[in-house]
C-alpha positions as CSV (number, residue, x, y, z in Angstrom):
1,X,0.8,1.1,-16.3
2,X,1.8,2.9,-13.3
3,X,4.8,1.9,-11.0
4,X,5.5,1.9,-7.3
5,X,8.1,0.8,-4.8
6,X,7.0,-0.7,-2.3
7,X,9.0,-1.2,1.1
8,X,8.8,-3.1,4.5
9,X,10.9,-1.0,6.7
10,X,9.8,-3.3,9.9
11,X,12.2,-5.9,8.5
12,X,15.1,-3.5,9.4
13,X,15.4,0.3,7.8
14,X,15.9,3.8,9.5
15,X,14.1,6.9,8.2
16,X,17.1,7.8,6.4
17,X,17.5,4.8,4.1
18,X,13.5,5.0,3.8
19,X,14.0,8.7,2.3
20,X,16.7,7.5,0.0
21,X,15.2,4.9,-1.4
22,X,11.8,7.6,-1.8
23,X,14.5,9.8,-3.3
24,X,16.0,7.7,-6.1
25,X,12.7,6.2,-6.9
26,X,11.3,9.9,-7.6
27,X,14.9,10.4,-9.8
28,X,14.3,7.8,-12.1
29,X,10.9,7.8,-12.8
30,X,8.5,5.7,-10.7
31,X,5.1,7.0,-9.7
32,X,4.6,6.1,-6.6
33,X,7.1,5.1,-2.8
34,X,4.7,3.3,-0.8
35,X,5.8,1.7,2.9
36,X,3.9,-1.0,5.2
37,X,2.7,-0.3,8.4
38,X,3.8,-2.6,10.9
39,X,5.8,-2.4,14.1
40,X,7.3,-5.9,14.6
41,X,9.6,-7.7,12.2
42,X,8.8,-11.2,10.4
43,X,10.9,-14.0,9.7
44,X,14.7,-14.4,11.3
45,X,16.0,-11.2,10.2
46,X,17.0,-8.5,13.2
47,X,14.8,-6.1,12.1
48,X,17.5,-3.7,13.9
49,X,17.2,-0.5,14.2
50,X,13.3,-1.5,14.9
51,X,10.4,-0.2,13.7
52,X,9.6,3.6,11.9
53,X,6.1,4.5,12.3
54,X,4.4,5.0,9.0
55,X,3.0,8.6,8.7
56,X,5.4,10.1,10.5
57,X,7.8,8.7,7.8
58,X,5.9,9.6,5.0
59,X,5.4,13.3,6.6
60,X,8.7,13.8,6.5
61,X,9.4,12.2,3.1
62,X,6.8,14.2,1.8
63,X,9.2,17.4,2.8
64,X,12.0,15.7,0.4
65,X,10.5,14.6,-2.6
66,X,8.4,17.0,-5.0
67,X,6.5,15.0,-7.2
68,X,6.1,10.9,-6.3
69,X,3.1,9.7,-5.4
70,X,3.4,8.7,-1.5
71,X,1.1,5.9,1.0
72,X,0.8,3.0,2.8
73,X,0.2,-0.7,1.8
74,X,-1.8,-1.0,4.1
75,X,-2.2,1.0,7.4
76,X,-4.2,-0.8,9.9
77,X,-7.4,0.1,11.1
78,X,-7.0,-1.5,14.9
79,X,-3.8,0.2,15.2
80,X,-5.4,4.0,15.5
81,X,-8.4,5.9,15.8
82,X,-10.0,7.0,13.0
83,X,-10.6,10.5,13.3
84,X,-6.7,11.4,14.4
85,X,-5.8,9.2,11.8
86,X,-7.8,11.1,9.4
87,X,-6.1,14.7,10.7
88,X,-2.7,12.8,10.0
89,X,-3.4,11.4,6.8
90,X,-4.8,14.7,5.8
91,X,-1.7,16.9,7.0
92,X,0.6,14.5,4.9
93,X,-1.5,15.3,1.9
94,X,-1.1,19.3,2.6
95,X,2.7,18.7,3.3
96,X,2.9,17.1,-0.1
97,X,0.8,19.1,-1.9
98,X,-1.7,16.5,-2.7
99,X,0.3,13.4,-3.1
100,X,-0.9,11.1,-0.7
101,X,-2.7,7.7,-1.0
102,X,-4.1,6.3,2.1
103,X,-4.2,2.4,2.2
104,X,-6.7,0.6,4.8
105,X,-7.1,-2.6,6.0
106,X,-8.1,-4.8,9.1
107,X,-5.1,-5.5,10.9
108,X,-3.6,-8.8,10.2
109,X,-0.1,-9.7,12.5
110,X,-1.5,-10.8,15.9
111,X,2.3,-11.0,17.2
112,X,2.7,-7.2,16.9
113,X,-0.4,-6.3,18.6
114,X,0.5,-8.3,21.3
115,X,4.0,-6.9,21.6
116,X,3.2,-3.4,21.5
117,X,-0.4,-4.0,23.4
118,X,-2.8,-2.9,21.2
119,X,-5.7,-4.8,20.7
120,X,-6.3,-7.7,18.3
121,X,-10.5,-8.4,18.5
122,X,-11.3,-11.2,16.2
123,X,-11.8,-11.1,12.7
124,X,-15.6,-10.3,12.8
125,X,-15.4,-7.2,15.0
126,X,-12.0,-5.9,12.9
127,X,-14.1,-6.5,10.2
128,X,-16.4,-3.9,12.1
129,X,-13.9,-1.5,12.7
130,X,-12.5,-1.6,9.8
131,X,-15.6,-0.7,7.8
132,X,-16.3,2.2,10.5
133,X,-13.2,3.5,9.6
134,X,-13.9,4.0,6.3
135,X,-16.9,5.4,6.8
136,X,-15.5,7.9,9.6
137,X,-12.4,8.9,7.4
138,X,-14.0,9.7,4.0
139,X,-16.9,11.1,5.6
140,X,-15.1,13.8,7.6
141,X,-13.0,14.7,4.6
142,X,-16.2,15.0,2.5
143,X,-18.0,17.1,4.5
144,X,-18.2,20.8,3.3
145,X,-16.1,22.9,5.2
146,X,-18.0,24.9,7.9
147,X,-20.0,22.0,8.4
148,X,-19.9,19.3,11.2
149,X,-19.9,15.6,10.6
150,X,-21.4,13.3,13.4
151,X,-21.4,9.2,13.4
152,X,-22.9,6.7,15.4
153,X,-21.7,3.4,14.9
154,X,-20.7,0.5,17.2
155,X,-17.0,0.9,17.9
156,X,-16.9,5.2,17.2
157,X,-19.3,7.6,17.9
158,X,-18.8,11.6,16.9
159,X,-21.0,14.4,17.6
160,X,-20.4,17.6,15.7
161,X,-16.6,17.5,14.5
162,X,-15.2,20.3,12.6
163,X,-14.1,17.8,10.1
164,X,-10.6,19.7,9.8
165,X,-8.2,19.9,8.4
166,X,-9.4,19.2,4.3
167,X,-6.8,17.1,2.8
168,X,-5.6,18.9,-0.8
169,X,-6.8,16.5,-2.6
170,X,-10.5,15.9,-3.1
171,X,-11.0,13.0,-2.4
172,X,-8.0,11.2,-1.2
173,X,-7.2,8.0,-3.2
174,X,-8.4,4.8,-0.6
175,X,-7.0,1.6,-1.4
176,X,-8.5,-1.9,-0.4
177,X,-6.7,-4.7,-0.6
178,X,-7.5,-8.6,0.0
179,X,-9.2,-11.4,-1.2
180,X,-11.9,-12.1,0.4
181,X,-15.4,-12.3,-2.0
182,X,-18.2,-10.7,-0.4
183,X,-16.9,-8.4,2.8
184,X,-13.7,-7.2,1.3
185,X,-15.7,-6.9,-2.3
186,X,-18.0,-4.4,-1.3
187,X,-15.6,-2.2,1.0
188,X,-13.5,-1.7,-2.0
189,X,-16.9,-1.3,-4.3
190,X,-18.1,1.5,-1.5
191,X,-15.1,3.1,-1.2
192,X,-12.1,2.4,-3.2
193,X,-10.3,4.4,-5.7
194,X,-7.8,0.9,-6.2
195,X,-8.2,-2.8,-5.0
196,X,-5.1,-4.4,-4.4
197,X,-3.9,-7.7,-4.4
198,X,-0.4,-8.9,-3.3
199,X,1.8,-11.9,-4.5
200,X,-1.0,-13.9,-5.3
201,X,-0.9,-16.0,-8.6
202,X,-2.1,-14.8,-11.9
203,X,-5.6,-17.0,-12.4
204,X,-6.1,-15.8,-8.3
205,X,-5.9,-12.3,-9.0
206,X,-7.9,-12.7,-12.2
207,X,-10.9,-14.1,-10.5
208,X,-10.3,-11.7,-7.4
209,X,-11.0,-8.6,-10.2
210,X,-13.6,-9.8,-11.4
211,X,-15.2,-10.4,-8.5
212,X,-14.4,-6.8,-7.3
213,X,-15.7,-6.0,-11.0
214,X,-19.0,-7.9,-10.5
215,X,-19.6,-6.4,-7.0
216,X,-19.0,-2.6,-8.6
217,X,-21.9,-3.5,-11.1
218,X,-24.5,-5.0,-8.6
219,X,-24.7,-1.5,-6.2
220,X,-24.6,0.4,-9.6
221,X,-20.6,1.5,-9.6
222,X,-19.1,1.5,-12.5
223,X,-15.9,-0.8,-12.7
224,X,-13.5,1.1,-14.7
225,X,-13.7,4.1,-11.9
226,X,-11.4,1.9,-9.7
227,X,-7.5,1.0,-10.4
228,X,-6.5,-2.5,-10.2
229,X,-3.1,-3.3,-8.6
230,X,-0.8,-6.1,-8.2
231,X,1.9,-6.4,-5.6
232,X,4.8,-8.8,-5.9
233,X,8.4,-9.2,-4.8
234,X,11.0,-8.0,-7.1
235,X,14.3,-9.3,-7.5
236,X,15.8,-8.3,-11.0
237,X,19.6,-8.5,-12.6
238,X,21.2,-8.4,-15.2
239,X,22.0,-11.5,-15.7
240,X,21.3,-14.7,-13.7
241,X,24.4,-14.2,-11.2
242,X,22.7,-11.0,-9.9
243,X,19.2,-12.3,-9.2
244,X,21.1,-15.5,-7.7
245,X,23.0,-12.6,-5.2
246,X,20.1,-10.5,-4.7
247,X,17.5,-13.3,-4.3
248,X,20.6,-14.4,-1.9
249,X,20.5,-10.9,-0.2
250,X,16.9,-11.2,1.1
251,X,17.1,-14.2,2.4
252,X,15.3,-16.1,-1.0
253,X,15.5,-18.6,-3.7
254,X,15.9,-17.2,-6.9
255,X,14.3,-20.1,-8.7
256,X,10.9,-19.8,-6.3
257,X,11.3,-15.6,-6.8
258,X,11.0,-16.2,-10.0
259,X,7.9,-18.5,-10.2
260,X,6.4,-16.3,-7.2
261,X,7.5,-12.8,-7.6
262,X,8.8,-10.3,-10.6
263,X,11.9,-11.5,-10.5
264,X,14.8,-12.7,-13.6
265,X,16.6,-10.8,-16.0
266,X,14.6,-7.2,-16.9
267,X,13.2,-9.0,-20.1
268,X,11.7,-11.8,-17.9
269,X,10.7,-9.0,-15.1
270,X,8.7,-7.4,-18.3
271,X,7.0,-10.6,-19.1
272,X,6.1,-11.5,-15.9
273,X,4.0,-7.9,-15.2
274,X,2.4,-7.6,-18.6
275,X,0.8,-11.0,-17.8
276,X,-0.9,-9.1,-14.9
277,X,-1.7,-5.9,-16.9
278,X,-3.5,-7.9,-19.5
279,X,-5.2,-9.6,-16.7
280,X,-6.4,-5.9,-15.6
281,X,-3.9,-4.6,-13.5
282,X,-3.1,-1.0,-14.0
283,X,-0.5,-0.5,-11.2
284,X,2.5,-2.6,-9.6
285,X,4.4,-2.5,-6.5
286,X,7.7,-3.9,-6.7
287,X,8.4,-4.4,-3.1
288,X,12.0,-3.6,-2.5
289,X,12.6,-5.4,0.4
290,X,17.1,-4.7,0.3
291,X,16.6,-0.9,0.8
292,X,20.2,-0.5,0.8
293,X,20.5,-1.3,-2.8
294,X,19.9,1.7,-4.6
295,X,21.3,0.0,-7.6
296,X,18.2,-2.5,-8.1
297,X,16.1,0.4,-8.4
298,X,18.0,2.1,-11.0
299,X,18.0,-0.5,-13.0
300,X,14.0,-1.6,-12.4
301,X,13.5,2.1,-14.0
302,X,16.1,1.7,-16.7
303,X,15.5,-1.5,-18.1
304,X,11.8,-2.7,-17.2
305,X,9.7,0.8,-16.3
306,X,10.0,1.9,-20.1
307,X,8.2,-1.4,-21.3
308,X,5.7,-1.0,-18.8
């Protein structure tokens, strides 16, 4: 089973506790240091220094670590174009050598669009753009070089791009993420290399596989070709005095972290996430939301990674 951290730098983080964290994950062992992409806090916290945009932070990260696996849970599809964001995305794989994963979804947080003015259509026409941006991201990495890609679609239109740069990696792992049965479904069945779910019960991300599952079979995809991943909070210690501080730390229960998240002593963390592999999951994200505790990482690779 593979293993990611998983961080939500809008609730307060600069680039340098971002790269730490990204750091001491690579040290002891995980696969993967994936970051949100948002620009507004949630909840009461600060959310001081304010926000870090996503690619340029994984750009850089990219330049300090050598071999973690590095993306976004998800990037949203309203908050840039598609062909820019498919030269960015692209560039961060060269600058890592062929380490990114690019995570895509609709656009969710209706306060931060407003905020920073960017537009929030309705769900429908996100829906839209969201599927356009698939289509206009994978396409122009796909195309053979010295070719042009064009696309003619609602919300983007291009006529004879370059289609450059070529990310290193051929193609570029997409992740979908979301519940929803028939839309969401076939996005991930058309062009997913993972669907995602995150902090959902058990029996809910159960059903949501094998719908994904289902959907893969009916357009003639085979269902093992995708990797099926489970977010949930983690809040681990050694004993029950240390998840009561770091539950405490984030601003949580430990008893509802517990029934919710991947959270306990490392035995119980263990129990909780092979319930989800058996259930089909092949990857988690442990979402590290106190980045300044270096500590709960260490011992997430120490005492639950090896059983995973």
């Amino acid at each position: 089973m593979q293993t990611c951290v998983f961080t939500e730098p809008q609730q307060g983080a600069t680039y340098g506790q971002l790269a730490a964290v990204a750091r001491t994950a690579e040290e002891v062992g995980f696969d993967g240091f994936f970051r949100s992409d948002h620009y507004l806090k949630m909840g009461s916290v600060s959310g001081l220094p304010g926000p870090t945009d996503a690619w340029v932070t994984l750009g850089a990260i990219a330049r300090e670590t050598s071999t973690i696996r590095l993306g976004t849970l998800v990037t949203a599809a309203t908050f840039r174009l598609p062909a820019p964001l498919a030269i960015s995305v692209a560039q961060v794989d060269e600058m890592s050598d062929g380490r990114v994963e690019f995570g895509l979804g609709t656009g969710w947080y209706e306060q931060e669009h407003t905020a920073y003015g960017i537009p929030f259509p309705d769900l429908r026409t996100r829906f839209e753009i969201f599927t356009e941006q698939l289509e206009v991201i994978t396409g122009l990495w796909s195309t053979p070089e010295g070719a042009t890609f064009s696309f003619a679609g609602r919300h983007y239109t291009l006529t004879d791009a370059p289609a450059l740069p070529k990310p290193v990696q051929r193609p570029v792992p997409v992740i979908v993420g979301g519940g929803g049965k028939r839309k969401t479904a076939m996005l991930t069945a058309r062009f997913a290399t993972e669907y995602n779910r995150a902090f959902v019960p058990l029996d809910t991300f159960s059903r949501n596989v094998a719908n994904v599952r289902s959907t893969c079979e009916s357009i003639g995809r085979d269902p093992a070709s995708l990797r099926y991943s489970i977010a949930l909070v983690a809040c681990c210690g050694r004993d029950d005095g240390e998840v009561n501080r770091r539950a405490a730390a984030i601003g949580r229960d430990a008893g509802e972290l517990r029934e919710n998240g991947a959270a306990g002593t490392p035995e119980q963390v263990v129990e909780k996430v092979l319930r989800y592999r058996d259930a089909g999951a092949d990857r988690i994200y442990f979402q590290i939301l106190d980045v300044d505790d270096l500590d709960h990482v260490r011992l997430l690779a120490a005492e639950v990674l090896p059983h995973l």
